[in-house]
Backbone as a chain_set.jsonl record, in Angstrom:
{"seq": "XXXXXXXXXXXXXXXXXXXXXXXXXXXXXXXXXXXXXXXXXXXXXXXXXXXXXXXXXXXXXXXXXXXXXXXXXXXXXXX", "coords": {"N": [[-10.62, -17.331, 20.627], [-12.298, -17.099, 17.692], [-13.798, -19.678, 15.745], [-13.737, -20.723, 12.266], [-14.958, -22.041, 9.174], [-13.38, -22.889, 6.279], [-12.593, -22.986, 2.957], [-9.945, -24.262, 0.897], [-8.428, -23.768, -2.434], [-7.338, -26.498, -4.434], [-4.561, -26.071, -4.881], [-3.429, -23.391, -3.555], [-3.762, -25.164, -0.934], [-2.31, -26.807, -0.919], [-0.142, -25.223, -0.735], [0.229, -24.375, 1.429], [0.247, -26.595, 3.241], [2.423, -27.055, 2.79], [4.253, -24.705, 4.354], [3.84, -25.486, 6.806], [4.543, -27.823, 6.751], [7.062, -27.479, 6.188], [7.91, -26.04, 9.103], [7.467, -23.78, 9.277], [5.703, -22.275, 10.28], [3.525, -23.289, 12.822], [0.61, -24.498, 12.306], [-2.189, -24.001, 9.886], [-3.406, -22.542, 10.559], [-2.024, -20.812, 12.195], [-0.556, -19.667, 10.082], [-2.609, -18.379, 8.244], [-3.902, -16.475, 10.127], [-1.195, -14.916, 10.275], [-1.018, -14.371, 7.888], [-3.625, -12.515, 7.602], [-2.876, -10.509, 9.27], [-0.134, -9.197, 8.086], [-1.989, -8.659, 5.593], [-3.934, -6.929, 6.608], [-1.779, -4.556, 7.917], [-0.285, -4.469, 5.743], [-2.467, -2.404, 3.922], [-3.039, -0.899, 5.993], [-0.405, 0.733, 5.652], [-0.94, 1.241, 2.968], [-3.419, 3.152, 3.124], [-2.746, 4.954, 4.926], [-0.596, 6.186, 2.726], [-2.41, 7.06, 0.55], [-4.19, 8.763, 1.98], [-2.333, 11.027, 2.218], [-1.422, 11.79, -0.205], [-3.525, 12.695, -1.26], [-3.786, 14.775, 0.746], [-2.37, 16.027, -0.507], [-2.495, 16.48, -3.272], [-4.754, 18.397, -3.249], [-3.244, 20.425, -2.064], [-3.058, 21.854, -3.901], [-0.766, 22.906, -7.104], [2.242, 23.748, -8.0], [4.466, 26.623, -9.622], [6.988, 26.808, -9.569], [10.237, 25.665, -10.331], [11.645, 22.447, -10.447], [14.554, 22.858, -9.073], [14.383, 25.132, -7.116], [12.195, 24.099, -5.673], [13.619, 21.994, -4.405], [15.564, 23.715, -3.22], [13.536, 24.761, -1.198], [13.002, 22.812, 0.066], [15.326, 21.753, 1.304], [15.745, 23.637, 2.711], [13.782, 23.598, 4.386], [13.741, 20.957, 5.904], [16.732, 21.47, 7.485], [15.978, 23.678, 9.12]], "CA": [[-10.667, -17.06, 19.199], [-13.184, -17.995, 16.897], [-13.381, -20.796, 15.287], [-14.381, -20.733, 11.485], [-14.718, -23.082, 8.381], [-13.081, -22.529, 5.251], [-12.142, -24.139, 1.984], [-9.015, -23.128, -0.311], [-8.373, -24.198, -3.612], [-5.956, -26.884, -4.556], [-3.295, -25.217, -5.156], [-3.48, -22.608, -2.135], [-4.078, -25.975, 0.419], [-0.835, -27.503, -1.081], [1.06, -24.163, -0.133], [-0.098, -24.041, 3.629], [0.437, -27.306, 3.812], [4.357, -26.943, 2.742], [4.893, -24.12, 4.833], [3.962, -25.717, 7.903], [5.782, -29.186, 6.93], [8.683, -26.776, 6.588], [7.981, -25.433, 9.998], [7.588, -22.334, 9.304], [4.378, -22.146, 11.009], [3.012, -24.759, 13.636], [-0.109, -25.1, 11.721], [-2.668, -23.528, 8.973], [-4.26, -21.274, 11.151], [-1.218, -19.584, 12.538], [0.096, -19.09, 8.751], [-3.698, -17.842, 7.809], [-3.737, -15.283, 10.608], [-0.395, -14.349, 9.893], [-1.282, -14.039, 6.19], [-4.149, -11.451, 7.463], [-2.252, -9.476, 10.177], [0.273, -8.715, 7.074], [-2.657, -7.866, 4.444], [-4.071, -5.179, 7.463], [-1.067, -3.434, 8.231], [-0.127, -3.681, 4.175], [-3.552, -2.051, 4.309], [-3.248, 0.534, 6.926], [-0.143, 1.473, 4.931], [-1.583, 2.398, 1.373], [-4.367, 3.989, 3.239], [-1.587, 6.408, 4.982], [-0.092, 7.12, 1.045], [-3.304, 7.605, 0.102], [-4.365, 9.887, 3.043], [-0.837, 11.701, 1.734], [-1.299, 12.25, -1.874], [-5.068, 13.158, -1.576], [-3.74, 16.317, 0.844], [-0.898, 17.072, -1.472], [-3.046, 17.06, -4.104], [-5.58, 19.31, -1.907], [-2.382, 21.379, -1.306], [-2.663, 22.599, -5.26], [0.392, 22.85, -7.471], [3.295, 25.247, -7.819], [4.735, 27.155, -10.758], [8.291, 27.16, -9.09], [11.177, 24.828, -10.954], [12.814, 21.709, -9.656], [15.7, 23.71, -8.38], [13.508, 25.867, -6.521], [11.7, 23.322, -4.542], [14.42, 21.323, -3.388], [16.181, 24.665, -2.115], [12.949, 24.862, -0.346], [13.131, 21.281, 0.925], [16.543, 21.662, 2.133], [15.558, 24.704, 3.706], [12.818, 23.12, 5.83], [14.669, 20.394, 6.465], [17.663, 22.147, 8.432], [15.515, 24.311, 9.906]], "C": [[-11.919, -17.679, 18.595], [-13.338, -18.793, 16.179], [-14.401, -20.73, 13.976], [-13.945, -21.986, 10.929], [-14.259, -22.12, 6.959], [-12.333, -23.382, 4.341], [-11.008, -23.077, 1.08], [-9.004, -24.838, -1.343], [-7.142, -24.854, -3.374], [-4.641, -26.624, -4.096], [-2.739, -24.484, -3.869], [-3.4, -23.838, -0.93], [-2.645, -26.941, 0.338], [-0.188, -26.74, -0.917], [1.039, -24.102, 1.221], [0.58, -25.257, 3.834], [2.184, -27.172, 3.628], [4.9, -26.058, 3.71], [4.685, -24.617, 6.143], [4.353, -27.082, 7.69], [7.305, -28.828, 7.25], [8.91, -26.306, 8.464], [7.929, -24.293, 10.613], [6.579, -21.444, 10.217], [3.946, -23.657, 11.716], [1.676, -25.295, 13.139], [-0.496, -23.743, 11.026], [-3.006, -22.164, 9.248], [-3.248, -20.353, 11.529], [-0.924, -18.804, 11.378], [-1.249, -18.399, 8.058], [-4.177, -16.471, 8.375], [-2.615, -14.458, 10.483], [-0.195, -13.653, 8.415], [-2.109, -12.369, 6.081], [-3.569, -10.247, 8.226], [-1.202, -8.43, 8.699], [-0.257, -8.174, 6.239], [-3.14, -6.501, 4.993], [-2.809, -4.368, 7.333], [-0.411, -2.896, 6.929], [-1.991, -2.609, 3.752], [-3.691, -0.287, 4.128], [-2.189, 1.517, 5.859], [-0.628, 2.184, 3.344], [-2.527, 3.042, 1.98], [-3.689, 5.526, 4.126], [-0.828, 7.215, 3.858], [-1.13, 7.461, 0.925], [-3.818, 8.865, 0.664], [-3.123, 11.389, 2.362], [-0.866, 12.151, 0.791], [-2.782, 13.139, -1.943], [-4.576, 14.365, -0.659], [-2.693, 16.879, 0.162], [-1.568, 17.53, -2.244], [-4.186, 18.578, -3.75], [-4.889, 20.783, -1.741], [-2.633, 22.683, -2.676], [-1.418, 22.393, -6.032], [0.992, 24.51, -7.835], [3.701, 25.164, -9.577], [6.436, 27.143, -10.697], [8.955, 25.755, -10.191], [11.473, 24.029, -9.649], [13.43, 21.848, -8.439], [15.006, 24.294, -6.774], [12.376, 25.357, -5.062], [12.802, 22.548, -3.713], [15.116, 22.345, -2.496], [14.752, 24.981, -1.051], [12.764, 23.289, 0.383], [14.099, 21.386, 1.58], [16.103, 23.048, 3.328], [14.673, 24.592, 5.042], [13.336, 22.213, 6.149], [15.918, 20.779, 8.036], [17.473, 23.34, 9.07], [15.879, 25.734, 9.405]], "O": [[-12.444, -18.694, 19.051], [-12.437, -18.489, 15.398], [-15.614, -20.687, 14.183], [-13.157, -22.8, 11.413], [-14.668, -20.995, 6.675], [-11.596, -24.298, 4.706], [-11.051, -21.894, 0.742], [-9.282, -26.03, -1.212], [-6.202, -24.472, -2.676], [-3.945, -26.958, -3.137], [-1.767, -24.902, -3.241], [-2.925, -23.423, 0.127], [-2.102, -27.578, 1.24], [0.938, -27.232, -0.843], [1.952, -23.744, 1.965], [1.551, -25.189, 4.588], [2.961, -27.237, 4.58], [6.021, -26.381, 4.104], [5.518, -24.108, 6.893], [4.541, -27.625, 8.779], [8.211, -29.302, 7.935], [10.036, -26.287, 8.962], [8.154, -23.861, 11.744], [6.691, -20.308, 10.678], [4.04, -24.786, 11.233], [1.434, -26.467, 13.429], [0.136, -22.695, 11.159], [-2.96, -21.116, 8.604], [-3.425, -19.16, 11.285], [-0.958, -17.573, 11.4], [-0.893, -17.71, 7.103], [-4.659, -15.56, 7.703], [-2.835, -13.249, 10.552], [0.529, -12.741, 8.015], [-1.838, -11.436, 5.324], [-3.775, -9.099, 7.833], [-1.484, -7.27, 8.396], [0.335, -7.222, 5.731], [-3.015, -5.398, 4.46], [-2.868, -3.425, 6.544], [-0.056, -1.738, 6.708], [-1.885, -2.362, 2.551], [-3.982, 0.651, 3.385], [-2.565, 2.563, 5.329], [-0.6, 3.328, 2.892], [-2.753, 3.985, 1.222], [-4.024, 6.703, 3.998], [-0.502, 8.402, 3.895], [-1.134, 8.647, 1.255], [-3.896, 9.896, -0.003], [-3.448, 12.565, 2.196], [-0.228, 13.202, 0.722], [-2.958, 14.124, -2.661], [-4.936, 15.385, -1.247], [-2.24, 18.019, 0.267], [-1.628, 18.755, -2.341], [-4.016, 19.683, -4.265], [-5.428, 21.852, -1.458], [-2.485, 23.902, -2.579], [-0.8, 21.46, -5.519], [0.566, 25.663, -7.905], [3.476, 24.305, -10.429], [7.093, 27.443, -11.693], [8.174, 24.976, -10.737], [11.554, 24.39, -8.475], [13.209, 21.386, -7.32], [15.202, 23.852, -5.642], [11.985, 25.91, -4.034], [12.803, 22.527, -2.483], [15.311, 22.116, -1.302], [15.07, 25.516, 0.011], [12.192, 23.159, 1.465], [13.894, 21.084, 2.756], [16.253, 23.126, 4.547], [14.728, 25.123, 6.151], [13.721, 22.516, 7.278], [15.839, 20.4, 9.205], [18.385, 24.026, 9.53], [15.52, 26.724, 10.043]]}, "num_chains": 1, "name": "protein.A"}
């Protein structure tokens, strides 16, 4: 691994340090990489909604009712 330097604020260096007095983590660094593994994959997901909405939008919009779509949702649904 690599080995960096870094400074947190007050505040932030009195939370690390609680969660690994608690035990929650064996030290700073595990709870710091664990902090970023969580911000990637929260990440990856909004960039899969996003990916999602940008071809819906893409797709155009319909004139159909409500009603009308969900009987077509159910309909693709159950094949």
């Amino acid at each position: 691994m690599t080995r960096q330097s870094i400074t947190f604020s007050k505040p932030n260096d009195e939370w690390l340090k609680t969660q690994v007095e608690s035990e929650e983590y064996s030290s700073k660094s595990e709870l710091v990489n664990d902090l970023i593994r969580q911000a990637r994959k929260q990440h990856a997901q909004i960039d899969w909604i996003r990916a999602k909405l940008e071809k819906s939008e893409r797709s155009g919009f319909t004139s159909d009712t409500k009603e009308q779509i969900l009987i077509q949702s159910k309909s693709l649904l159950n094949g």
